[in-house]
C-alpha positions in Angstrom: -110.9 -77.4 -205.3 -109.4 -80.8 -204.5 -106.5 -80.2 -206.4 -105.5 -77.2 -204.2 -105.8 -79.2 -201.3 -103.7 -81.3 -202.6 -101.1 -79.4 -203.5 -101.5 -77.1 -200.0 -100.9 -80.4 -198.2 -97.8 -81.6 -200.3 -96.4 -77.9 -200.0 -97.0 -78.4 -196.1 -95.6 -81.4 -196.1 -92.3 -80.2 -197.9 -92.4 -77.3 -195.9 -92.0 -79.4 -192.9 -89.6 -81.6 -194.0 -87.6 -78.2 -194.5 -87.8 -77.1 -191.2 -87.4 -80.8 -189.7 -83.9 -80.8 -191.6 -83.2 -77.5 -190.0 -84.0 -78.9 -186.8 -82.0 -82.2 -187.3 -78.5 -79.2 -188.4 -79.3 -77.3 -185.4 -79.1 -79.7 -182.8 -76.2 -81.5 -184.6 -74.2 -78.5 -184.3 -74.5 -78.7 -180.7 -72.4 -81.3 -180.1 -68.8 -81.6 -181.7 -68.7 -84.6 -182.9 -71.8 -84.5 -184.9 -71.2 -85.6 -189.0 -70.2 -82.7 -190.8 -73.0 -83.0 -193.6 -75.3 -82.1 -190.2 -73.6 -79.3 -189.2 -74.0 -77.5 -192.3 -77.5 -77.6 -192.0 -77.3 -76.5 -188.8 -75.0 -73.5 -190.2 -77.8 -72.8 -192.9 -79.6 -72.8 -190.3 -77.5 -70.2 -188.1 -77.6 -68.2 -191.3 -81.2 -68.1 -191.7 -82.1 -67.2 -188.4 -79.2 -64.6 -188.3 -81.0 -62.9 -191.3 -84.8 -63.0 -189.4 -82.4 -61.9 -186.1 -83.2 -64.4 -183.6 -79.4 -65.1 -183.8 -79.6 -64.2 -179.8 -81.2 -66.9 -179.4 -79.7 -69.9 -177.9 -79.2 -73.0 -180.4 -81.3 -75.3 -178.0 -84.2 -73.3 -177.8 -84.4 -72.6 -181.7 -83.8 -76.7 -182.5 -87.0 -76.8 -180.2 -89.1 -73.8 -181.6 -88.3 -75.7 -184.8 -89.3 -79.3 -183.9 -92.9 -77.7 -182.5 -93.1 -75.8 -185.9 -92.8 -78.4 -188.0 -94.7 -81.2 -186.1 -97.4 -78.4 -186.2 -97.2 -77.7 -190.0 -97.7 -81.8 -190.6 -100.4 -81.8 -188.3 -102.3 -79.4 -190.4 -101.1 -80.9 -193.6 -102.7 -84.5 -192.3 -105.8 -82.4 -191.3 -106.4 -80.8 -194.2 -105.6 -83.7 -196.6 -108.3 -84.1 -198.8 -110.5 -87.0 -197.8 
């Protein structure tokens, strides 16, 4: 049992590292002269929210959706760490 805790934490932790990339892309690519290497992950992310079609949402409010997803998913990952 403690190894699936483990490995449920470092898959939330990865998971949130994920999605705070994606946040990093998307609010990268609202501003032009953002690095280019950012801007593609904020085009992956344009892509991936395109296919789950929340494209109609604005870029702002999906950087900040984002940021409050993955803050939550490491706050449950350093809750459920096994002590």
């Amino acid at each position: 049992m403690r190894t699936l805790s483990w490995l449920v934490m470092v898959l939330l932790v990865l998971l949130a590292g994920a999605f705070a990339a994606l946040t990093l892309g998307t609010f990268a690519s609202l501003m032009s002269d953002s690095p280019l290497w950012l801007r593609s992950l904020g085009g992956v992310e344009a892509a991936l929210s395109g296919a789950l079609g929340t494209a109609g949402v604005p870029g702002f409010t999906r950087a900040l959706g984002l940021a409050v997803l993955s803050s939550g998913l490491l706050a449950l990952a350093a809750y459920l760490k096994p002590r």
